[in-house]
Every structure is written in structure tokens, then in C-alpha cells.
N, C-alpha and C positions, 0 to 999 in steps of 0.2 A: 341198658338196664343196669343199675347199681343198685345191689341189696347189702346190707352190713352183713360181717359174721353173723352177728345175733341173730338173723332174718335166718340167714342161709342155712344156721343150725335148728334154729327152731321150726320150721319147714322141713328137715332131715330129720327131723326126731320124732314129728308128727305121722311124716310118710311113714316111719317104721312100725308105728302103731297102726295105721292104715291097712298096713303089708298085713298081719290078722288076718284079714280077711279082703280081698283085692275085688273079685268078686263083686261082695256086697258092697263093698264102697262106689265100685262103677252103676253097678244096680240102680244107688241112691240115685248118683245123680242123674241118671237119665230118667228114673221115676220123677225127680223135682225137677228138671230141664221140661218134659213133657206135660208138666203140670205147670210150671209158668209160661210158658207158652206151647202149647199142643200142635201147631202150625208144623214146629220145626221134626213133626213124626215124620214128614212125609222126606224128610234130609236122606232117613236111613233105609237103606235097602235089606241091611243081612239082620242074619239073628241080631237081636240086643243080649243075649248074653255073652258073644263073641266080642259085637262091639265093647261091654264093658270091660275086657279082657285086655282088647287093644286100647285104650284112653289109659287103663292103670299105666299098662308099659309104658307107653308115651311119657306119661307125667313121671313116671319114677326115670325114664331116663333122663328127660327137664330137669328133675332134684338132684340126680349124682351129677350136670355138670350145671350148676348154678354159678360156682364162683369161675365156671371157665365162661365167660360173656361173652367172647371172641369165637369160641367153637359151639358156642350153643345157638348165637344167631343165624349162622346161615341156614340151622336145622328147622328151626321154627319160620323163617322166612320159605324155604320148602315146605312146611307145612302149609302156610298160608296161603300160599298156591297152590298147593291141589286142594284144600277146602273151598278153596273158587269153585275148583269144577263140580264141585258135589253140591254148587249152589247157596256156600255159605253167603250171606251179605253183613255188610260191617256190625248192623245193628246185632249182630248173632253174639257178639263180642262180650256183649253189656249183659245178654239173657244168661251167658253162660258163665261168668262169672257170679251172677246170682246162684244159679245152679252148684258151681264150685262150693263156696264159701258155704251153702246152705248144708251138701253134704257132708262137709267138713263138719260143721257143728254137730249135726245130725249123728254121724259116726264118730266124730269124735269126744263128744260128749261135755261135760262137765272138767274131764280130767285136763282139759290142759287150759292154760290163761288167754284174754284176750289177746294178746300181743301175738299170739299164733295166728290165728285170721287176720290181722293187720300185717305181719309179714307175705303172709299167703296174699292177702288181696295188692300188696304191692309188687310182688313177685309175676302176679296175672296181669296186673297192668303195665306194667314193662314188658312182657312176650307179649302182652296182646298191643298192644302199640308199637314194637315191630314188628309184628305179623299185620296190622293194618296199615301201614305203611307200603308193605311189600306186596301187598294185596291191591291195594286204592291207594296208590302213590297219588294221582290227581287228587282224590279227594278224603285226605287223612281224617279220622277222627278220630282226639286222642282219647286215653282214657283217664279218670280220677278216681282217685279214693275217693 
């Protein structure tokens, strides 16, 4: 995965604004995860307010090592593997960054420019194209903006 500075800051500056409220941001998208496809309720077992607690951390650890590529893959390649076992499948890939980018707008609003979503939605398809890879090495499917 290669992002420019410009990606990598603008994805850091966003998340900051995010961090407001971590919470509500996890809230969104699992409110809009579960509204584009409702199938994927039956994925989660525990509370969803925990679960939103845990996706922020994740993702804010993803953002403080984005320009480390080398030490952030192997971490999302273990991701990828235990979301096997909780029954993720590739196509889960495609719905959740819908969900991403959706709450992203949603919470982030007006204030910041497109080029934020365009970093962001390249930022997901690089981890989510290593993590399907290391998931369905047999049967890769990549992702596009």
C-alpha cells in the first residue's frame, strides 16, 4: 500500500476530528453497515457499543502507522485472519467500506474537502487488498476506487 504525504496527513487530520467523539463515530457505521446490508448483524456477538469502541482503536492505530507500510501489514494481515473466523467473506470488504466512507461524510460533515474520502477510500483499499489476499490467497479479489 502506498499513500502520499498529502493522503497520509489528510486521513491524520480527519481522524483528529473523529477522536470528538469515537463513540459516535463507531455508532455511525455500524448503524450504516447494518442498514446496507443487515445480513452482516448476525457477524457480531457482543455489545455494539463495545464493538464501536474497538473498530475506533483499530482504525486510529491503522492512522498513527500509515506511513510505517512494513510494520502495519503484518498487523492487518492478522486481522484478516481472525475476521475469517468470525465468518467474515471477501465480499464483506466492498460493504464496509461503503459503511467507512458513508460515516466519514456523515460525521464529518461539510467541513473538510473531497480529497479526504479519496485518500480515505485509498487508504481502505490498500489494507483491504492485503487483508484479502492473506485471507483468500487462492482467490484474491482486488479492490478499486
Amino acid at each position: 500500500m502506498t499513500l502520499s504525504q498529502e493522503d497520509i496527513d489528510l486521513i491524520r487530520t480527519s481522524f483528529i476530528s473523529l477522536s470528538a467523539n469515537l463513540q459516535h463515530a463507531g455508532d455511525v457505521f455500524y448503524e450504516t453497515l447494518f442498514e446496507i446490508a443487515p445480513h452482516t448483524r448476525d457477524l457480531f456477538l457482543q455489545d455494539m457499543a463495545s464493538q464501536s469502541v474497538k473498530l475506533m482503536s483499530t482504525l486510529g492505530l491503522v492512522v498513527s502507522q500509515l506511513q510505517n507500510a512494513g510494520e502495519l501489514e503484518p498487523i492487518v494481515k492478522d486481522l484478516a485472519l481472525r475476521h475469517l473466523a468470525y465468518g467474515v467473506e471477501k465480499e464483506h470488504y466492498f460493504i464496509v467500506r461503503e459503511a467507512l466512507i458513508t460515516m466519514l461524510r456523515t460525521v464529518l460533515d461539510a467541513q473538510h474537502p473531497e480529497a479526504v474520502f479519496a485518500a480515505w477510500t485509498r487508504a481502505y483499499d490498500g489494507l483491504a487488498n492485503v487483508m484479502i489476499e492473506a485471507a483468500y490467497p487462492e482467490r484474491s479479489l482486488q479492490m478499486h476506487a
